[in-house]
Biopython code that builds the backbone (N, CA, C, O; Angstrom):
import numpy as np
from Bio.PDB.StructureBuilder import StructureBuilder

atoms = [
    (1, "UNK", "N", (18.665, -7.687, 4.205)),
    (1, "UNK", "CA", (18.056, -6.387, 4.001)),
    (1, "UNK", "C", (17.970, -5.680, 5.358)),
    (1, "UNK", "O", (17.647, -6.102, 6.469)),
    (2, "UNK", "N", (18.282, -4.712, 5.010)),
    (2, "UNK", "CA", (18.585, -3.548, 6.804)),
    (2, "UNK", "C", (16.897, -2.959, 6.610)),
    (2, "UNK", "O", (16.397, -2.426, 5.618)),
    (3, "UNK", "N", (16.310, -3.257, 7.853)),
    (3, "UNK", "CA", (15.171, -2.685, 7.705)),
    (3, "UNK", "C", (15.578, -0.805, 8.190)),
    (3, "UNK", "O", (14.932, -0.015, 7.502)),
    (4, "UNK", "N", (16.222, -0.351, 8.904)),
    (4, "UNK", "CA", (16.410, 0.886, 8.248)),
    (4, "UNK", "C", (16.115, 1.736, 7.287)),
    (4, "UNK", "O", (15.418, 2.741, 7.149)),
    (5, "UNK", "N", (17.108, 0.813, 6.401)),
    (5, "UNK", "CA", (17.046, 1.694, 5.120)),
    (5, "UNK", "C", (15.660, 1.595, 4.600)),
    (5, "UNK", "O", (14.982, 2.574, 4.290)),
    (6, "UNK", "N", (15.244, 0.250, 4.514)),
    (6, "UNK", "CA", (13.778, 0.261, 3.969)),
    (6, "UNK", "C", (13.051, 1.573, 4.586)),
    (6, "UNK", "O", (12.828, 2.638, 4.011)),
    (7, "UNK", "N", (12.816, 1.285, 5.607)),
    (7, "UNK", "CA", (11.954, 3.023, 6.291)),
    (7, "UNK", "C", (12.628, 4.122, 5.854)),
    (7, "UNK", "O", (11.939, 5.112, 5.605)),
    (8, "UNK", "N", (14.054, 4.206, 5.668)),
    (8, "UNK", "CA", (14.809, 5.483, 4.858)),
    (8, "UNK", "C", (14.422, 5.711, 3.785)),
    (8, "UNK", "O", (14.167, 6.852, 3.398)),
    (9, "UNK", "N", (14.243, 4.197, 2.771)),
    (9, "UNK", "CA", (14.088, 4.713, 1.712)),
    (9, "UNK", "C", (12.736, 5.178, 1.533)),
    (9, "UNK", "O", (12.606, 6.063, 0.688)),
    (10, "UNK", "N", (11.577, 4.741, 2.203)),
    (10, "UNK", "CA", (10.118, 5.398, 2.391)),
    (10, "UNK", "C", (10.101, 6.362, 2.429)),
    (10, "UNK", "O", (9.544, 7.041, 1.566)),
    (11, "UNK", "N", (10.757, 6.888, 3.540)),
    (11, "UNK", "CA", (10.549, 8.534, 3.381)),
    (11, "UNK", "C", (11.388, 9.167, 2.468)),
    (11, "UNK", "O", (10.859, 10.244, 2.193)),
    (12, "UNK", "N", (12.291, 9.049, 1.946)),
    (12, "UNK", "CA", (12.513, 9.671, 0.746)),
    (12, "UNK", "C", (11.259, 9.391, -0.601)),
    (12, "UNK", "O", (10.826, 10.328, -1.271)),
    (13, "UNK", "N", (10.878, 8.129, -0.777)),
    (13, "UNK", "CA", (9.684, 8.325, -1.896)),
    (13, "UNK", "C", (8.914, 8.923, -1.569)),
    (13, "UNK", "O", (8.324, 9.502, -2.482)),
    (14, "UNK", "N", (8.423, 9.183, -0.196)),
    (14, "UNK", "CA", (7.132, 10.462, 0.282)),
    (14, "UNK", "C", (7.353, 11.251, -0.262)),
    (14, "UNK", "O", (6.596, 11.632, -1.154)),
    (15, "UNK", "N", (8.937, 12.095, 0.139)),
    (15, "UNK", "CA", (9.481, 13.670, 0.042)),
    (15, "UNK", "C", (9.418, 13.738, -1.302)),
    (15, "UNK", "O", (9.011, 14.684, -1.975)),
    (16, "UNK", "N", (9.812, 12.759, -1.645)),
    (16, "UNK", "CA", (9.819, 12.966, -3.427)),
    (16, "UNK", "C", (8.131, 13.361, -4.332)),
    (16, "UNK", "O", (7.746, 14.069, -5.262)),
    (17, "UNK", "N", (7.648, 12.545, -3.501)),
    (17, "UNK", "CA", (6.129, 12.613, -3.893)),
    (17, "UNK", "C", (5.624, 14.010, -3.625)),
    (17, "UNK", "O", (5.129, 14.779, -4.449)),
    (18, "UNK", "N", (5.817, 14.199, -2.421)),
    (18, "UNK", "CA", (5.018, 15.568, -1.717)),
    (18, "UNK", "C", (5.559, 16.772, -2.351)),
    (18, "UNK", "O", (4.852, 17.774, -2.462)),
    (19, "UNK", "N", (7.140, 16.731, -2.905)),
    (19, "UNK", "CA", (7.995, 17.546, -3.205)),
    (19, "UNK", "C", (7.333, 18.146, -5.183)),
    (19, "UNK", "O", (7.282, 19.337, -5.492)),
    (20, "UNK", "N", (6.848, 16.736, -6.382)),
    (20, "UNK", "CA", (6.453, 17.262, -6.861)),
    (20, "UNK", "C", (5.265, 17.374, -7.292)),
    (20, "UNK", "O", (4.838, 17.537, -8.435)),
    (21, "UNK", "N", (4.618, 17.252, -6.045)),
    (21, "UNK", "CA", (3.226, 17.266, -5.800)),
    (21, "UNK", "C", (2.397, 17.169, -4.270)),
    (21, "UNK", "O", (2.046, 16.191, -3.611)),
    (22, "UNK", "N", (2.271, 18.544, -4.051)),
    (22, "UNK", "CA", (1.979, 18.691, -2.694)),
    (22, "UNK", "C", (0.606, 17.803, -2.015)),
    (22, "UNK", "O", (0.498, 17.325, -0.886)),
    (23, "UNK", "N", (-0.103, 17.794, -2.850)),
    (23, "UNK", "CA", (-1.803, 16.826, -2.546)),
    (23, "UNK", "C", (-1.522, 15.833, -2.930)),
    (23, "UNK", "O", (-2.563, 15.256, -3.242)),
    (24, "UNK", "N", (-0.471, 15.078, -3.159)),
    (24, "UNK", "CA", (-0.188, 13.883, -3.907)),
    (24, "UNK", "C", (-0.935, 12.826, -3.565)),
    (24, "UNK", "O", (-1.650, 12.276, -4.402)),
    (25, "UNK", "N", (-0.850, 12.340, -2.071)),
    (25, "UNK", "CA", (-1.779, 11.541, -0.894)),
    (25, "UNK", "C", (-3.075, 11.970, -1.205)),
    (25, "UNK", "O", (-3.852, 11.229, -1.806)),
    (26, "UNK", "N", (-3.386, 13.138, -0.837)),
    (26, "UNK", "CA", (-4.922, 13.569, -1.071)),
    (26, "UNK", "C", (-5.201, 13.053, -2.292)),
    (26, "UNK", "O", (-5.936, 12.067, -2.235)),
    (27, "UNK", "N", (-4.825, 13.422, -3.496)),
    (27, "UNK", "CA", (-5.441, 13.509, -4.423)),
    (27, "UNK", "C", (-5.910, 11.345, -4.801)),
    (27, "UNK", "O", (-6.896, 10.724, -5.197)),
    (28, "UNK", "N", (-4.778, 11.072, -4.447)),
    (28, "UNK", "CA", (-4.874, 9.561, -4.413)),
    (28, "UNK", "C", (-5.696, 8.910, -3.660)),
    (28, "UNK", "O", (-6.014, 7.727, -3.778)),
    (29, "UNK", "N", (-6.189, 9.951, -2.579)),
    (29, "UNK", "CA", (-7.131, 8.906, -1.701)),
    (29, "UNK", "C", (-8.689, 9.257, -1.932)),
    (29, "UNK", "O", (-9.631, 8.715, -1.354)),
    (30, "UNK", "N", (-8.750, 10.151, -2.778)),
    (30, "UNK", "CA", (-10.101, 10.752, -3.278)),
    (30, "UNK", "C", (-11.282, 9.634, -4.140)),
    (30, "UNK", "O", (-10.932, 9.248, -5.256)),
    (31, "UNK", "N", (-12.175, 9.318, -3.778)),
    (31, "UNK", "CA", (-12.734, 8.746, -3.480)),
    (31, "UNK", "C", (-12.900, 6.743, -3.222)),
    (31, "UNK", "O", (-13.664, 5.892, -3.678)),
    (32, "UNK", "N", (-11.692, 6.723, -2.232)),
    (32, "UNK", "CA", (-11.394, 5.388, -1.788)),
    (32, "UNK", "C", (-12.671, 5.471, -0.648)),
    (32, "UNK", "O", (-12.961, 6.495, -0.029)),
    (33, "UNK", "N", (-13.178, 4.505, -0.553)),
    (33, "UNK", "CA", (-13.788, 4.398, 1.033)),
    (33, "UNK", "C", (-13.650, 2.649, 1.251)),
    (33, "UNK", "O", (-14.668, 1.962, 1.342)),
    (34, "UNK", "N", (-12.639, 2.210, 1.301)),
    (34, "UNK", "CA", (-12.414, 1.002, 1.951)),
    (34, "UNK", "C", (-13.505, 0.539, 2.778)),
    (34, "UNK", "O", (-14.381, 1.344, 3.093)),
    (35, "UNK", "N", (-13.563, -0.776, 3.204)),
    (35, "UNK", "CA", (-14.617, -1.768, 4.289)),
    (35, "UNK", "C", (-13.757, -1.572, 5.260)),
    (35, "UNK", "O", (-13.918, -1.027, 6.352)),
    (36, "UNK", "N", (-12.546, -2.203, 4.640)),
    (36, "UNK", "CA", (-11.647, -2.879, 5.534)),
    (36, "UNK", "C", (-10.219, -2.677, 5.365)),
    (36, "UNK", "O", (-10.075, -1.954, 4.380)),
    (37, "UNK", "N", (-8.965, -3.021, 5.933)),
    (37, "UNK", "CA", (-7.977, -2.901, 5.735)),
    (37, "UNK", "C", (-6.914, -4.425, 5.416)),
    (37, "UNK", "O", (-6.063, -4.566, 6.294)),
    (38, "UNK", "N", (-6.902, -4.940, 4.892)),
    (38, "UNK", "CA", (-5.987, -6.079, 4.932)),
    (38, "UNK", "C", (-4.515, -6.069, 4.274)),
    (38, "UNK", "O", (-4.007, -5.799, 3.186)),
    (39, "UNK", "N", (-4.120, -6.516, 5.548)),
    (39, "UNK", "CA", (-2.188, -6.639, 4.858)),
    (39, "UNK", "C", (-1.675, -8.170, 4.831)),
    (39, "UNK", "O", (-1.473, -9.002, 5.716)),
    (40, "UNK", "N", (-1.538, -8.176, 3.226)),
    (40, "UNK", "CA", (-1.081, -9.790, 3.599)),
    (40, "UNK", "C", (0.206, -9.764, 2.800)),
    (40, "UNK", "O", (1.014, -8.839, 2.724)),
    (41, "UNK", "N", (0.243, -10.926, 2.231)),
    (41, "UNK", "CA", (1.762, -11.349, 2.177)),
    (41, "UNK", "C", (1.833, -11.447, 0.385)),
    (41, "UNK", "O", (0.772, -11.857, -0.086)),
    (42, "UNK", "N", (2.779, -11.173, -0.517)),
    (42, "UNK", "CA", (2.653, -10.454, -1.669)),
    (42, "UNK", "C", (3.324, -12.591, -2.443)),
    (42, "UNK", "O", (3.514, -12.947, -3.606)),
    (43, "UNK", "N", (3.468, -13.478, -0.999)),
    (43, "UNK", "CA", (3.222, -15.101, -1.664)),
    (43, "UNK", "C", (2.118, -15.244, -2.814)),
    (43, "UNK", "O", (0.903, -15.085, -2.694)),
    (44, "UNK", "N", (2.792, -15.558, -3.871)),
    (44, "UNK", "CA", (1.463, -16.098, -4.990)),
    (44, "UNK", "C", (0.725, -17.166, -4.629)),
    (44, "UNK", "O", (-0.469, -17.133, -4.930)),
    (45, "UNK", "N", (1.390, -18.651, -3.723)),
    (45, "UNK", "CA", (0.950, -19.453, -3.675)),
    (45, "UNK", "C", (-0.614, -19.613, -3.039)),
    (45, "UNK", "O", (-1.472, -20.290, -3.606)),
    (46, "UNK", "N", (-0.788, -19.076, -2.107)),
    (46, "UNK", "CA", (-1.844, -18.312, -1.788)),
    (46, "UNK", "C", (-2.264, -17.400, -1.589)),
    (46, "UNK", "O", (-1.695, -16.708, -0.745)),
    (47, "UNK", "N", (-3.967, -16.677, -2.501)),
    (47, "UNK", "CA", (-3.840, -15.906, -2.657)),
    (47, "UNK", "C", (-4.968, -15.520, -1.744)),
    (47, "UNK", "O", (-5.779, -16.343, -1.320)),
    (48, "UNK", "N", (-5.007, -13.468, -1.283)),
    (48, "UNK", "CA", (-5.665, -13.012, -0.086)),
    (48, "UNK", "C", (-7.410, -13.604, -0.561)),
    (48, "UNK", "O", (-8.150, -13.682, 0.419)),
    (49, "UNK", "N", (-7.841, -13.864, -1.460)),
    (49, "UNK", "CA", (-9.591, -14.248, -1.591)),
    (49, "UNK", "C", (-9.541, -15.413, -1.128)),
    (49, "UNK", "O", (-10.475, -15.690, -0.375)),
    (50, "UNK", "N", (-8.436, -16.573, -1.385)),
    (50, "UNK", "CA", (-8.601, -17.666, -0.921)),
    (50, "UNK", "C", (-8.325, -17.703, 0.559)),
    (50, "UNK", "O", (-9.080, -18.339, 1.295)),
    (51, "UNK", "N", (-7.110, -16.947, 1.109)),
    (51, "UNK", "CA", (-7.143, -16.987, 2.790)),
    (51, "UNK", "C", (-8.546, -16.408, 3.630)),
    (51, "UNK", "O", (-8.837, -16.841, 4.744)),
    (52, "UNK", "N", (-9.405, -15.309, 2.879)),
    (52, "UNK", "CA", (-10.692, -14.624, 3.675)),
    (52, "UNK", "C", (-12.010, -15.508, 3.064)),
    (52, "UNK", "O", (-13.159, -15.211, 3.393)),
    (53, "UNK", "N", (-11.706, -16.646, 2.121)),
    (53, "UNK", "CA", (-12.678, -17.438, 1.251)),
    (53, "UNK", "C", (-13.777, -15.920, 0.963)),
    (53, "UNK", "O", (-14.836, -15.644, 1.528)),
    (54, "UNK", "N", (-13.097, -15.217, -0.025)),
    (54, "UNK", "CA", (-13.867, -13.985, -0.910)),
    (54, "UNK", "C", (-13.387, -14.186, -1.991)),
    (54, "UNK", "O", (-12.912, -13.189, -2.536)),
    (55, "UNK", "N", (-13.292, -15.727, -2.866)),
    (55, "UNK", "CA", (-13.526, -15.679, -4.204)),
    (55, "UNK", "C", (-14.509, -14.906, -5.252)),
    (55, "UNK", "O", (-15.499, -15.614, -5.437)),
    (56, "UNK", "N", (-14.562, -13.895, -5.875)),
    (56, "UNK", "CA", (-15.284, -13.479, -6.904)),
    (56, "UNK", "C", (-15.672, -14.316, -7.805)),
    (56, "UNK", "O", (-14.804, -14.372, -8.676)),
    (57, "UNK", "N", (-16.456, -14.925, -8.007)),
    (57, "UNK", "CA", (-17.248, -15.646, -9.320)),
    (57, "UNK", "C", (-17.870, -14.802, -10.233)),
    (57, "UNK", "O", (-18.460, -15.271, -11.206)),
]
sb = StructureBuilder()
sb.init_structure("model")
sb.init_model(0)
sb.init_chain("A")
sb.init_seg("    ")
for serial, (resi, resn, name, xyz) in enumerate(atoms, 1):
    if name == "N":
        sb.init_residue(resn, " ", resi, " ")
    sb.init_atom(name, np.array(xyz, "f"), 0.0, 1.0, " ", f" {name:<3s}", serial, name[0])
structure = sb.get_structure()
């Protein structure tokens, strides 16, 4: 996989987004207020509650 294109193809799904829908972002981020930010790894084997031990019971 050419990471290139990956970032190419990103910004084309933006333009596409913004194109038929200008607040598209805005409107999607309306009332998020995150803690925190975490980027992990989309592995099933383990999952992100078990790597930060934030199991929900």
């Amino acid at each position: 996989m050419n990471i290139e294109s990956v970032f190419e193809n990103n910004k084309n799904w933006i333009a596409e987004k913004l194109n038929t829908s200008p607040t598209y972002f805005d409107t999607l981020g309306e009332g998020q207020t995150p803690e925190i930010l975490y980027i992990g790894c989309s592995d099933s084997r383990v999952t992100a509650e078990e790597l930060t031990d934030s199991i929900l019971v």
